[in-house]
N, C-alpha and C positions, 0 to 999 in steps of 0.2 A: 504494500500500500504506500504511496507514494502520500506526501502533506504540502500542502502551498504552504509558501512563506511565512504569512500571518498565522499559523497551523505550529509550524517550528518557533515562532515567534512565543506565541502562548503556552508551548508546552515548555518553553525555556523557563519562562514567568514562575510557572506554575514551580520547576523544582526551585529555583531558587528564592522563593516565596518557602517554600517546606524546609528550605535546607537553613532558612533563617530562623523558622518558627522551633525546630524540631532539631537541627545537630548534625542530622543525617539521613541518609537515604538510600535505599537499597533498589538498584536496577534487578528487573528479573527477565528472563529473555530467551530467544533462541539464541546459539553462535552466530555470530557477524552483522546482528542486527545494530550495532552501533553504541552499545552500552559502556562499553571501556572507554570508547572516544568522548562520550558524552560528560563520563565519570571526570575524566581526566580534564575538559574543559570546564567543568564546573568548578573543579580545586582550581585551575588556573585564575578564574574570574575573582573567586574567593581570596586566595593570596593575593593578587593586584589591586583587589578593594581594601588590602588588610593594610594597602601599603608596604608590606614586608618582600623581600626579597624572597624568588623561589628558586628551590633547591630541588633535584630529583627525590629525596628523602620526604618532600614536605606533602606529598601525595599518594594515598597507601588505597590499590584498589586489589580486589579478591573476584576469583572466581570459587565459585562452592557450589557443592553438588552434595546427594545423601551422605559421600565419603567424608568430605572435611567439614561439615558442620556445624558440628563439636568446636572444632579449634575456631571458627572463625564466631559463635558467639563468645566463647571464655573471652577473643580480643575484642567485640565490641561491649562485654562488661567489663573489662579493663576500662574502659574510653570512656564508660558512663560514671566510674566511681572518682 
């Protein structure tokens, strides 16, 4: 399915309205639909609003499936405590 402009425009709005209210935000998806790219410009927009300089460190995204699960909530209750 393909989005006009105003279509990407608003689904931008939309995470980064979530990602101000809430911390975070979890893409779920097929492979190669755009999730990693999307992830990785929304840290980008975030640190340049932060004013802070980015570093490859300063961006941490995960894929997860039934196998790794486990490890990847134990690190999002790290992040929330």
């Amino acid at each position: 399915m393909k989005y006009a402009p105003s279509n990407k425009i608003c689904y931008s709005i939309r995470y980064v309205t979530w990602l101000n209210d809430h911390g975070r935000l979890m893409l779920c998806g097929p492979s190669g639909t755009g999730k990693s790219y999307l992830a990785r410009k929304l840290g980008e927009y975030f640190i340049a609003k932060s004013g802070k300089d980015s570093c490859p460190e300063a961006i941490a995204t995960f894929s997860a499936d039934h196998k790794n699960n486990k490890e990847l909530k134990q690190y999002l209750d790290n992040l929330a405590e």
